[in-house]
C-alpha positions as CSV (number, residue, x, y, z in Angstrom):
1,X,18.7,0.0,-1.2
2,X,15.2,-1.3,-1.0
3,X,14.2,-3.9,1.6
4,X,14.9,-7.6,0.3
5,X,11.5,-8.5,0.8
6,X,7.7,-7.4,0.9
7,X,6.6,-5.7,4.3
8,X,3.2,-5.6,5.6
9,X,2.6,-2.7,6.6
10,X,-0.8,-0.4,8.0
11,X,-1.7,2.9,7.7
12,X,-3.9,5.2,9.7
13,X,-5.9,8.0,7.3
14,X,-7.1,7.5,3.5
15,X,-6.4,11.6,3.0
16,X,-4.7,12.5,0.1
17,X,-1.2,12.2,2.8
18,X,-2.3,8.5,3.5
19,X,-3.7,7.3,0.4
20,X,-0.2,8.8,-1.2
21,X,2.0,6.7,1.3
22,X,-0.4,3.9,-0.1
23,X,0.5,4.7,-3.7
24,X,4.1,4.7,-3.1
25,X,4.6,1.8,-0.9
26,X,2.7,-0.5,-3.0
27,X,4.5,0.8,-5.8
28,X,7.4,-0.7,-4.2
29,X,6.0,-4.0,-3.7
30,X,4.3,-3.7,-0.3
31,X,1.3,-5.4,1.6
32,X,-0.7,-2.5,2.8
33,X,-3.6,-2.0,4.4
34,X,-5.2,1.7,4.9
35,X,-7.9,2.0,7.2
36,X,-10.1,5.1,8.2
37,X,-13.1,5.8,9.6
38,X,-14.9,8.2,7.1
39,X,-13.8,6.5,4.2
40,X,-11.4,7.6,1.5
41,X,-10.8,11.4,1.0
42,X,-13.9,12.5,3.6
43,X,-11.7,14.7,5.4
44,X,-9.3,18.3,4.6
45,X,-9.1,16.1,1.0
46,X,-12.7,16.4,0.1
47,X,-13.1,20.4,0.1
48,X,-9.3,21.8,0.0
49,X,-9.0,25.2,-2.7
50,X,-7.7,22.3,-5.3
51,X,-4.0,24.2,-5.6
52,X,-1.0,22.8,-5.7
53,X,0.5,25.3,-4.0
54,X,4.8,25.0,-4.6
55,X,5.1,28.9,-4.0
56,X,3.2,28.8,-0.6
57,X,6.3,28.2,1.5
58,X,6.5,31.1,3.6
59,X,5.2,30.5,6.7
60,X,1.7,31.7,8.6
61,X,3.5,33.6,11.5
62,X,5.4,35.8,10.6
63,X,6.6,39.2,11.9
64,X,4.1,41.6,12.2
65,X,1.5,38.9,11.6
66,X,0.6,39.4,15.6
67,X,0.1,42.5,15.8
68,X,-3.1,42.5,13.6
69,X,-4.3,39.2,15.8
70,X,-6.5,41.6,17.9
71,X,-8.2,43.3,15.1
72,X,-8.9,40.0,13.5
73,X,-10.6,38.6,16.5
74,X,-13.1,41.7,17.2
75,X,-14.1,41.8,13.7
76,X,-16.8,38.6,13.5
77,X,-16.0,38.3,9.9
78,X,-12.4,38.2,10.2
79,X,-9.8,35.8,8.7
80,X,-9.3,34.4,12.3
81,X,-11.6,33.3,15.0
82,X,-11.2,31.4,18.5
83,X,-14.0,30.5,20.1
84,X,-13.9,31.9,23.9
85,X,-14.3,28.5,25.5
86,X,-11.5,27.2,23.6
87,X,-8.8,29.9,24.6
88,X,-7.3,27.9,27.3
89,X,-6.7,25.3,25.4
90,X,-5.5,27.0,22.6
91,X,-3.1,29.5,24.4
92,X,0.2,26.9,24.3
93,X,-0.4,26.2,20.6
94,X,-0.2,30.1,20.1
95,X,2.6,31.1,21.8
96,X,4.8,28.2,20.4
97,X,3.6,29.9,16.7
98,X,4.4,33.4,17.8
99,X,7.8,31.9,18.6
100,X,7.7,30.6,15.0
101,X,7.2,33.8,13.5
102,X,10.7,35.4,14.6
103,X,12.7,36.8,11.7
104,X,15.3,34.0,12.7
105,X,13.1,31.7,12.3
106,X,11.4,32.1,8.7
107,X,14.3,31.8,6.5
108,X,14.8,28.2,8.0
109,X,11.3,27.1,7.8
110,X,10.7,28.4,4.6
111,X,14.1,26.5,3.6
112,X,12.2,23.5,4.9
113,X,9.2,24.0,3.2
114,X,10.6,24.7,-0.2
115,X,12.6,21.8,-0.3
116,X,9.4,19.8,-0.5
117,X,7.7,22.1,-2.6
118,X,10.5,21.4,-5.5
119,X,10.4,17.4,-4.9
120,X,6.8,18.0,-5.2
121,X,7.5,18.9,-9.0
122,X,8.2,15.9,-9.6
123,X,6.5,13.0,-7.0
124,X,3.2,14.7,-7.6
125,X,3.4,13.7,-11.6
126,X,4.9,10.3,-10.1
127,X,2.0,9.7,-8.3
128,X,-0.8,10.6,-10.8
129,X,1.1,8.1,-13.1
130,X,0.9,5.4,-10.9
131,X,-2.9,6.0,-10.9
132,X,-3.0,6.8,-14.6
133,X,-4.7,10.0,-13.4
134,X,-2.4,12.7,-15.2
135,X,-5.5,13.9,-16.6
136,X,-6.5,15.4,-13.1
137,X,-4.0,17.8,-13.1
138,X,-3.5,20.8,-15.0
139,X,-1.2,23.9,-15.0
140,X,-1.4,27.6,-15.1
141,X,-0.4,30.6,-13.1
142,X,-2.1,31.9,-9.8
143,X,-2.5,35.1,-9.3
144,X,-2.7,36.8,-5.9
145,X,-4.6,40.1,-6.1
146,X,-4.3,42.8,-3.5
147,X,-6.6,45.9,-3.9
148,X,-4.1,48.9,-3.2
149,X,-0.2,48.9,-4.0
150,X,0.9,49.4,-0.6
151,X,-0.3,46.5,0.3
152,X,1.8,44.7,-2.0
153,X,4.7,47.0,-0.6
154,X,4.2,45.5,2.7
155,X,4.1,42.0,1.6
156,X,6.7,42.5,-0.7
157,X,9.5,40.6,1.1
158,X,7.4,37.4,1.3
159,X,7.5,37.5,-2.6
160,X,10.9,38.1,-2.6
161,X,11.6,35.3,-0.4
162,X,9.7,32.8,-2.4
163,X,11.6,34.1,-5.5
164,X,15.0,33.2,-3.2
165,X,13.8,29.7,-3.3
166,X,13.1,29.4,-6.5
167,X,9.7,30.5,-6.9
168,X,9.6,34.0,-8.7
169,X,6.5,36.3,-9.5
170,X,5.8,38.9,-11.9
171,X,3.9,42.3,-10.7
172,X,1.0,43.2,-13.1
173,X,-1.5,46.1,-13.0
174,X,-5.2,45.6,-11.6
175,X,-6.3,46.8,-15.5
176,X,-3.9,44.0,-16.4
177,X,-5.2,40.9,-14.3
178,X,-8.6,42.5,-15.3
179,X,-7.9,41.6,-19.1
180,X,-6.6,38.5,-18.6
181,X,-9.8,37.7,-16.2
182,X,-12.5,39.9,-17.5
183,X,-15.0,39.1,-13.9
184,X,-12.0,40.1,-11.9
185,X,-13.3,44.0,-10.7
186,X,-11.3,46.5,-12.7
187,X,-10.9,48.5,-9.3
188,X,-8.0,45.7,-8.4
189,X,-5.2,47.9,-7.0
190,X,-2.6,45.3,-8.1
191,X,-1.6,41.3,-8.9
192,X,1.1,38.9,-8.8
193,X,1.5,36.2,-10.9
194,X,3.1,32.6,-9.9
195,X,3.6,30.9,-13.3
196,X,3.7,27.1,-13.2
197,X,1.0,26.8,-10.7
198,X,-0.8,23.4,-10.6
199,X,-4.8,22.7,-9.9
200,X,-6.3,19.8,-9.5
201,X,-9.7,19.5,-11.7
202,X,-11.6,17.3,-7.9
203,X,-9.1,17.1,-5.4
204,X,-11.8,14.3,-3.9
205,X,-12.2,13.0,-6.9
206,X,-8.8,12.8,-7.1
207,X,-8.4,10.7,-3.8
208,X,-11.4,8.2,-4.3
209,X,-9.2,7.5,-7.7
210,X,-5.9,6.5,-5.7
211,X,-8.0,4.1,-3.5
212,X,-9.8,3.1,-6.3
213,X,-6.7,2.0,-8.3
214,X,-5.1,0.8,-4.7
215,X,-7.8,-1.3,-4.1
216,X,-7.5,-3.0,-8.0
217,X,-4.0,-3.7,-7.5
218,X,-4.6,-5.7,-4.0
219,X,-4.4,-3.3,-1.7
220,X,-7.0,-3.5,1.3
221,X,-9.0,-0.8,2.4
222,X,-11.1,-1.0,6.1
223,X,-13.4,1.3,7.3
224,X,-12.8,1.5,11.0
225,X,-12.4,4.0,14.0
226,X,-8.6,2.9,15.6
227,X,-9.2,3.2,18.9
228,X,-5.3,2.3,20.2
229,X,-1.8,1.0,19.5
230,X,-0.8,-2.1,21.0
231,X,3.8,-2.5,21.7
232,X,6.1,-5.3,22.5
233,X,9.0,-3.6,23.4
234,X,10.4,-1.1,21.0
235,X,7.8,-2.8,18.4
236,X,4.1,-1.6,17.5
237,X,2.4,-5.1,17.8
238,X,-1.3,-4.2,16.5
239,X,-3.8,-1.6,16.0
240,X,-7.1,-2.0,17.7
241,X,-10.4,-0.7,16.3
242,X,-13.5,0.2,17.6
243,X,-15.0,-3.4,16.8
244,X,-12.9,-5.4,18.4
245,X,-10.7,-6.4,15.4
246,X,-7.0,-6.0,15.1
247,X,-4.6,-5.3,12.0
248,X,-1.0,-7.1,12.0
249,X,1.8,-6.0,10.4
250,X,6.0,-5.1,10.0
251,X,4.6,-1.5,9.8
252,X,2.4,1.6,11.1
253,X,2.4,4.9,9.6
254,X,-0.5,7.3,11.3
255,X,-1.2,9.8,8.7
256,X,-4.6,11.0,10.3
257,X,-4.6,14.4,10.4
258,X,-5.8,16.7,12.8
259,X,-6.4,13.6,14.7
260,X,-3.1,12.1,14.8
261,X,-1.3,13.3,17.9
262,X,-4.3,11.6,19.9
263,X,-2.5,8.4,18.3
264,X,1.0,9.4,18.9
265,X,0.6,10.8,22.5
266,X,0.5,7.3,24.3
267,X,3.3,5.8,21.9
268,X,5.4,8.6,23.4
269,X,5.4,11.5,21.0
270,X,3.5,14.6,22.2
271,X,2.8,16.7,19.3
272,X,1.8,20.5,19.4
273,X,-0.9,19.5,16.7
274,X,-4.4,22.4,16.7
275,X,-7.2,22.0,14.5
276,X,-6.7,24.7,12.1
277,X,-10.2,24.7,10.8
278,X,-10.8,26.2,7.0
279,X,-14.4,27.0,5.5
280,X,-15.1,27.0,2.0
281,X,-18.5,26.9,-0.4
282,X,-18.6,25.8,-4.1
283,X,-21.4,27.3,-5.8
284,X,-22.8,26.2,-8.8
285,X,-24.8,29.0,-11.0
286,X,-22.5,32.4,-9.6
287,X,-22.3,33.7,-13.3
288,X,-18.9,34.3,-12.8
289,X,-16.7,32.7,-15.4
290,X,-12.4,32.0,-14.3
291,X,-9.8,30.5,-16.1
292,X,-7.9,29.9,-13.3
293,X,-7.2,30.2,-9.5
294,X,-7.5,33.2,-7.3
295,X,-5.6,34.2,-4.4
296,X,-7.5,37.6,-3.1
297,X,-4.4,38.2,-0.3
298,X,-6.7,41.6,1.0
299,X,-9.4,38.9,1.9
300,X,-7.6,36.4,2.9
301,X,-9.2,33.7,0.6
302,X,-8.9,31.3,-2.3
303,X,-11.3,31.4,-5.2
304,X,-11.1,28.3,-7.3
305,X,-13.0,27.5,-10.5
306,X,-14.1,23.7,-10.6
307,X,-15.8,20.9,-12.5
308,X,-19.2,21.5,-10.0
309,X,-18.9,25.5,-9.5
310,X,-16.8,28.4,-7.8
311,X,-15.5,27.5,-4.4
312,X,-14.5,30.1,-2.4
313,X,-12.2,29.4,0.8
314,X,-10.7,30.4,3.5
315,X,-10.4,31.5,7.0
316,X,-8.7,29.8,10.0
317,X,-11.0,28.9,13.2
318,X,-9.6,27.9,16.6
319,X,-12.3,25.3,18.3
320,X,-11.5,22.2,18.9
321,X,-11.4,19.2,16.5
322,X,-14.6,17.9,17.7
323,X,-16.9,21.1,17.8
324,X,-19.8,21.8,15.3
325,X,-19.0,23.9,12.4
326,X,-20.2,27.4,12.5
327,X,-21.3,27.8,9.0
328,X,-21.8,31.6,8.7
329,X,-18.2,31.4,8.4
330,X,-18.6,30.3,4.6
331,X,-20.8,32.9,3.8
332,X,-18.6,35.4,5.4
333,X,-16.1,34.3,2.7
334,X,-18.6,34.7,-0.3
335,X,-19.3,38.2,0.6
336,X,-15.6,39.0,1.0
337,X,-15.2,37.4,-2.7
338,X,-18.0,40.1,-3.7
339,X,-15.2,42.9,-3.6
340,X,-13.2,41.7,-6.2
341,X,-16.0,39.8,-8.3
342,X,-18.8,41.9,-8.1
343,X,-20.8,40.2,-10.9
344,X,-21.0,36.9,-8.2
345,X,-24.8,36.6,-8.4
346,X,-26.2,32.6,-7.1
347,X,-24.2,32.1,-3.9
348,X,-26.8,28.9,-3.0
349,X,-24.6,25.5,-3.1
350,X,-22.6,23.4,-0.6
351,X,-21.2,24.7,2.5
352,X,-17.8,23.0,4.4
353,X,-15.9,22.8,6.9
354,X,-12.3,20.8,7.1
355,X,-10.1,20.4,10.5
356,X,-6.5,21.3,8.6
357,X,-3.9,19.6,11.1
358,X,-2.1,22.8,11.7
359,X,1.6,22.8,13.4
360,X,3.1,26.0,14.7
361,X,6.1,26.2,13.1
362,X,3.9,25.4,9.6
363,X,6.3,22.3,8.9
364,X,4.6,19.4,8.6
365,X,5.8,15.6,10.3
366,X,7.7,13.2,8.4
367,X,9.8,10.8,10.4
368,X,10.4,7.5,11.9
369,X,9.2,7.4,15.5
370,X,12.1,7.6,18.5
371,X,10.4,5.2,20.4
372,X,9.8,1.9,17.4
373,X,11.6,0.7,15.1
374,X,8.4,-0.1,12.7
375,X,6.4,3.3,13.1
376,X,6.1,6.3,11.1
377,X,4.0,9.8,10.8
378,X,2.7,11.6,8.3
379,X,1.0,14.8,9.4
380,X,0.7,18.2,10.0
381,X,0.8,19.7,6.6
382,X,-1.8,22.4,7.5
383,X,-3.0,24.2,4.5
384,X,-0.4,22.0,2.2
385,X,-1.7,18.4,2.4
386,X,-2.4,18.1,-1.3
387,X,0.9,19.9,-2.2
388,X,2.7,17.9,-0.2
389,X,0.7,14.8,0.1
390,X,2.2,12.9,-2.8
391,X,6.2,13.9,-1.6
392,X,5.0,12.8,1.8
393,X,4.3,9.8,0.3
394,X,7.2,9.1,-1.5
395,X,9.2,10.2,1.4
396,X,7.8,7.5,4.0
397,X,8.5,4.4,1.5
398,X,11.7,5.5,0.8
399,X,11.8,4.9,4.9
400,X,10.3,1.7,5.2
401,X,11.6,0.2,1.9
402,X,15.0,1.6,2.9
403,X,16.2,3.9,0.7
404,X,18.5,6.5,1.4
405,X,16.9,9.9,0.7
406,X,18.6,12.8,-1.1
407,X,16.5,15.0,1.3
408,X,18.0,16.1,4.8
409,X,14.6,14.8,7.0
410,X,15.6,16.7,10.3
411,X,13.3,19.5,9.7
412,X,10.7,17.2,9.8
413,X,11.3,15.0,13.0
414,X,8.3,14.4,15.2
415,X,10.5,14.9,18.4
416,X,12.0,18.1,17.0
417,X,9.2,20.1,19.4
C-alpha cells in the first residue's frame, strides 16, 4: 500500500537512474528534489550506445574471460586497459570480479539480471508515458556479428543462457546479415539476431526530456556539488553542498554513479564500486548507412546509428574516476569498426568518455540502506544504466511510497558485498 501521505524526498544524480526515480516518485505524488552537479544527463547518460539492452544479462566475468586478460592488456588497442599507476588500487576490485566469474556464480547473477531485464519491458514504456516521450523509443532486432564460426561456437553457451531466460536468438549467415545491412562487410563469418531489441533515437535527449517534464510538473531541480550527509540517529538529517546550502527532507536516494560509494562510505556502506570507463565517437558524414544497432562481439564494440551520426563504442579503462581521458581510445574503436564496415570514410566528429559505475559481480544496487530508515541507492548498473534506469526507478518508489514489490530485492542489497 502506498504511503498515506506526500514525502519530501532528495535525490543525488539527474542520470537517466536518478532522473527515473524522479519520474516515478512524483508520479506517486511526491515532493522531490534532484540535484547534480553537471546538470541533467551530463554523465554515462549523455554518450551511452543508445540500446536498451534486455538480452545483455550475462555477466562480464565469466569463465575463461581471465585468461585472455593478459593478451588484452599488452595489446594498446585492446578492449581493456589499466593504467600502471592505478593497479594497486584496482587490484581488490579485480579479484572480487574474478570471484564473480565462477561457473557457480553466473547462473545466479544472470537470474538477477534478467529479472530486471523483463520488468524493464514494461517500466521503460511506463516511464516514457509519463513523459509523453514514447516517440523516443523504437524497436528492432540487434544483431551481434562475429567474423569466423568458431567464435560463435565458443560463445555459444552465453546465447544459450540468455535464451534460458527468456531472451532467444536466431543464427544467420554473414551473406545473410549482409543483405539485410548492405554496409555490413560481406566477409562477416557469422550473426545473431535478438528480436525485440529497443533503441533509443538520443539517449541525452532523452534525459534532458524527463527533467524537462519533472521540472513542469513542480519538481525542483539544483545544480550543486553534495559535499556530505548530515544523521540524527538512524535518520539522514540533510545533505550539504558545496555552497554552504542544505536540502531537507523524509528521504535520500544517492543515485550518482561512479561516484556514489564516496557518498555511502561515511553513512556506513562500503561499496566495491570502480570506474569502468567506456569511450565512444558519433561521427557525422561516415557514408555508412544502418538500419539498426550493431553488436561487433570480435571487436568488442557497439555501432549505433543516431539522429547526429554513427557512434561507435566501447572498451573498458581502469583509471580512476578522476583521471583525464585518454582519447586515442575512441579512435582505436573507429578503426576496429573499419573491419566489418569497410566503406566508413569521415571519422571527424565528437569524441567521449563516460565513468560507467561498474560492480564486480555486474548487479547493480537497489536497496534501502542498513544503517537509515529514510535512505536509499541506486547505482552500479555498469554498462545497463539506460536498460535498467527506468525499473530502477520504479523499483525505489515502490520503497519509499511503500509498496510491496512482486520482485525478490535481495540480489540487489548494498550490504550483500
Amino acid at each position: 500500500m502506498a504511503s498515506a501521505e506526500p514525502r519530501k524526498v532528495t535525490i543525488v544524480g539527474a542520470g537517466i537512474v536518478g532522473m527515473s526515480c524522479a519520474v516515478f516518485l512524483q508520479r506517486d505524488g511526491h515532493d522531490v528534489t534532484v540535484v547534480d552537479r553537471l546538470g541533467p544527463g551530463k554523465g554515462c547518460s549523455y554518450g551511452n550506445a543508445a540500446g536498451v539492452a534486455l538480452s545483455e544479462i550475462v555477466p562480464i566475468s565469466k569463465p575463461g574471460l581471465m585468461a585472455t586478460v593478459p593478451k588484452w592488456l599488452l595489446d594498446p588497442k585492446g578492449p581493456l586497459s589499466i593504467r600502471p599507476s592505478y593497479f594497486p588500487t584496482v587490484m581488490p576490485w579485480l579479484l572480487r570480479f574474478m570471484a564473480a566469474g565462477r561457473a557457480s556464480r553466473v547462473s545466479a547473477l544472470a537470474e538477477a539480471a534478467a529479472c530486471l531485464s523483463h520488468r524493464a519491458r514494461e517500466d521503460f514504456p511506463m516511464a516514457l508515458r509519463a513523459i509523453e516521450a514514447e516517440d523516443m523509443m523504437f524497436c528492432d532486432f540487434c544483431a551481434a556479428i562475429y567474423d569466423h564460426e568458431h567464435e560463435f561456437r565458443k560463445a555459444k553457451w552465453q546465447w544459450d543462457l540468455r535464451a534460458e531466460h527468456g531472451f532467444p536468438y536466431r543464427k544467420i549467415s554473414g551473406a545473410e546479415i549482409h543483405e539485410l545491412e548492405p554496409d555490413v562487410s560481406a566477409d562477416a563469418g557469422c550473426a545473431l539476431i535478438m528480436d525485440g531489441w529497443r533503441n533509443i533515437k538520443d539517449p541525452y535527449a532523452l534525459v534532458t526530456r524527463m527533467a524537462e517534464r519533472f521540472q513542469s510538473d513542480g519538481g525542483t531541480l539544483i545544480g550543486g556539488d553534495v559535499r556530505r550527509v548530515e544523521t540524527t540517529g538512524r535518520t539522514v538529517s540533510s545533505v550539504h553542498l558545496a555552497d554552504g546550502s542544505a536540502l531537507l527532507g523524509d528521504h535520500l536516494v544517492i543515485a550518482a554513479g561512479a561516484w556514489s560509494h564516496r557518498l555511502a562510505r561515511p553513512l556506513g556502506s562500503i561499496v566495491p564500486l570502480e570506474a569502468d570507463r567506456g569511450y565512444n565517437k558519433t561521427m557525422p558524414n561516415t557514408g555508412i548507412s544502418l538500419k539498426r544497432q550493431l553488436v561487433y562481439e570480435s571487436a568488442g564494440i557497439a555501432i549505433t546509428p543516431l539522429p547526429q551520426g554513427l557512434r561507435i563504442g566501447g572498451a573498458v579503462e581502469f583509471a580512476g574516476v578522476d583521471a583525464a581521458p585518454d582519447y586515442r581510445r575512441s579512435d582505436y574503436l573507429v578503426d576496429k569498426a573499419k573491419r566489418i564496415l569497410p566503406g566508413l570514410k569521415d571519422t571527424s566528429g565528437e569524441k567521449w568518455m563516460g565513468p560507467r559505475p561498474g560492480l564486480p559481480d555486474f548487479i547493480p544496487v537497489i536497496s534501502g540502506s542498513p544503517h537509515f530508515g529514510n535512505l536509499f541507492y541506486a547505482f552500479g548498473h555498469g554498462h545497463l544504466g539506460l536498460t535498467w534506469g527506468p525499473t530502477t526507478g520504479r523499483l525505489i518508489a515502490d520503497m519509499i511510497s511503500g509498496r510491496p514489490g512482486d520482485v525478490d530485492m535481495a540480489p540487489y542489497r548494498v550490504d550483500r558485498f
